[in-house]
N, C-alpha and C positions, 0 to 999 in steps of 0.2 A: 528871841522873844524874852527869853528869860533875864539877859542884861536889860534890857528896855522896861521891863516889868519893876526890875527893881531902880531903875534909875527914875520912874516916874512917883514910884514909889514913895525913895528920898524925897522927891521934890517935896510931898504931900505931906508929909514929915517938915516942912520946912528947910531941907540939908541945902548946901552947896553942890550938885551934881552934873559931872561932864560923863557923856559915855562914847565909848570910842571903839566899834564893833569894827571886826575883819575877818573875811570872809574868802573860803577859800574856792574853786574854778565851780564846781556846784553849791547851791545854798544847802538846800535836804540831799544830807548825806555824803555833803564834802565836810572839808575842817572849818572851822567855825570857833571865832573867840572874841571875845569883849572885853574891854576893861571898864567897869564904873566904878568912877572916884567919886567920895561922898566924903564931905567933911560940914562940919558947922562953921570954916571959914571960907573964903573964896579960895580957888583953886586957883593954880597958877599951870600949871600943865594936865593935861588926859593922859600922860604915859605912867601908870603906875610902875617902877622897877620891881618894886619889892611888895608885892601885895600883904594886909593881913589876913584875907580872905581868897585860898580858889578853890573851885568847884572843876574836878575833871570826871566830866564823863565817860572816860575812855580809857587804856592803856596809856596811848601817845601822849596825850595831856597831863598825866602824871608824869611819867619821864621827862614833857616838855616844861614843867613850871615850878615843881615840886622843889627845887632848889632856889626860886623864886624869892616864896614866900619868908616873911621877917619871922626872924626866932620868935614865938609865942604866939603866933598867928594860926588860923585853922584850916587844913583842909580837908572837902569833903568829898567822897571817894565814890560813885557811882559801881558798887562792890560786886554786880553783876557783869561788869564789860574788863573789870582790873583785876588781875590775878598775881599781880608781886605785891608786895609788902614795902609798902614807903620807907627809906633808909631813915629818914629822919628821925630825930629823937626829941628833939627842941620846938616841937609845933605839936596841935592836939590833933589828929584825926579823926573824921567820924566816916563810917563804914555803911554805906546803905545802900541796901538790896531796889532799885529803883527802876529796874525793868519789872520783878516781881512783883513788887507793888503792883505798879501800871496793869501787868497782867490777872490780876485779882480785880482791877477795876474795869478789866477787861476794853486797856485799850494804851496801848503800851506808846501812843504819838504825847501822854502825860508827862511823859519822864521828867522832862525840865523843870515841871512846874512842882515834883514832887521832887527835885531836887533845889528849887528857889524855898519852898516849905522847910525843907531840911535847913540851909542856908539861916532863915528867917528863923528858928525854933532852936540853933546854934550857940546867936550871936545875937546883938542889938542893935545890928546894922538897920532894920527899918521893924515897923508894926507888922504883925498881920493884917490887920484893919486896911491900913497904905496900901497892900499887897491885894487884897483880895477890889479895893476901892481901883486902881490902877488896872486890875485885868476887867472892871466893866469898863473903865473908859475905851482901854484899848482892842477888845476882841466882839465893842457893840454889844447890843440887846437883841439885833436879828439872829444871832448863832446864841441864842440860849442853849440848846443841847451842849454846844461846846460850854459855854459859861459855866454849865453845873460840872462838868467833865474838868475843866481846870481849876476851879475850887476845891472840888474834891479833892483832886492833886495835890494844891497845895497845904489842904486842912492833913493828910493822907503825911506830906512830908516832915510837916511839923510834929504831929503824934508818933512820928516813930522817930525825932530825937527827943522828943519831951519823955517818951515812955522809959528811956534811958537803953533802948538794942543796939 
């Protein structure tokens, strides 16, 4: 959800956007990973090699990508599930506590959204506005409860890289 969120995002934004989600033998709670390519020209392939931007949730996903990404690119660390320290030295990392969060908001199924916040309050890859316009089309007006629950999230991840933690 969180790739699709900001792929529609883009769109909304006016960008160029291909998203290219794969998924592993379970969806909740198996591995899971997206690529969305966003440029202001056409795209010519979905396979990003060299991301500026990944988001790992997990251990696995920093050992799996973290070499990935282009010198000066960013990545953002889900700093509750990852306990080594990125080797890198040529990319900016940012560190956030995003199950805690969730659990202060008392409802830790946020996580993503408060890591797509994070993402969004990072970089200039899309608006909040985009972000927050994107999760009503996509998650409906009949699960409002959810609707507040994932704005929250997302306002939750942008204020804790704006605050500068």
């Amino acid at each position: 959800m969180m790739g699709y969120l900001l792929a529609v995002a883009a769109m909304r934004d006016g960008m160029h956007v291909t998203y290219l989600p794969s998924y592993g033998a379970e969806v909740r709670g198996g591995t899971a990973n997206c690529t969305v390519s966003i440029s202001d020209e056409e795209i010519a392939s979905p396979v990003a090699s060299f991301p500026d931007y990944v988001i790992a949730m997990n251990q696995p996903s920093l050992i799996r990508y973290e070499g990935q990404i282009k010198a000066k690119g960013k990545l953002l660390l889900n700093s509750d599930l990852v306990d080594i320290e990125p080797g890198r030295k040529d990319i900016d990392v940012f560190t956030i506590p995003a199950n805690t969060i969730a659990r202060k908001l008392r409802n830790e199924k946020i996580v993503n959204m408060i890591m797509l916040g994070a993402l969004a309050g990072a970089t200039n890859i899309t608006r909040i506005d985009s972000l927050m316009s994107a999760l009503t089309e996509v998650v409906k007006a009949k699960k409002a409860k959810l609707m507040a629950l994932n704005r929250k999230g997302l306002e939750s991840g942008v204020a804790y890289i704006l605050k500068g933690a």
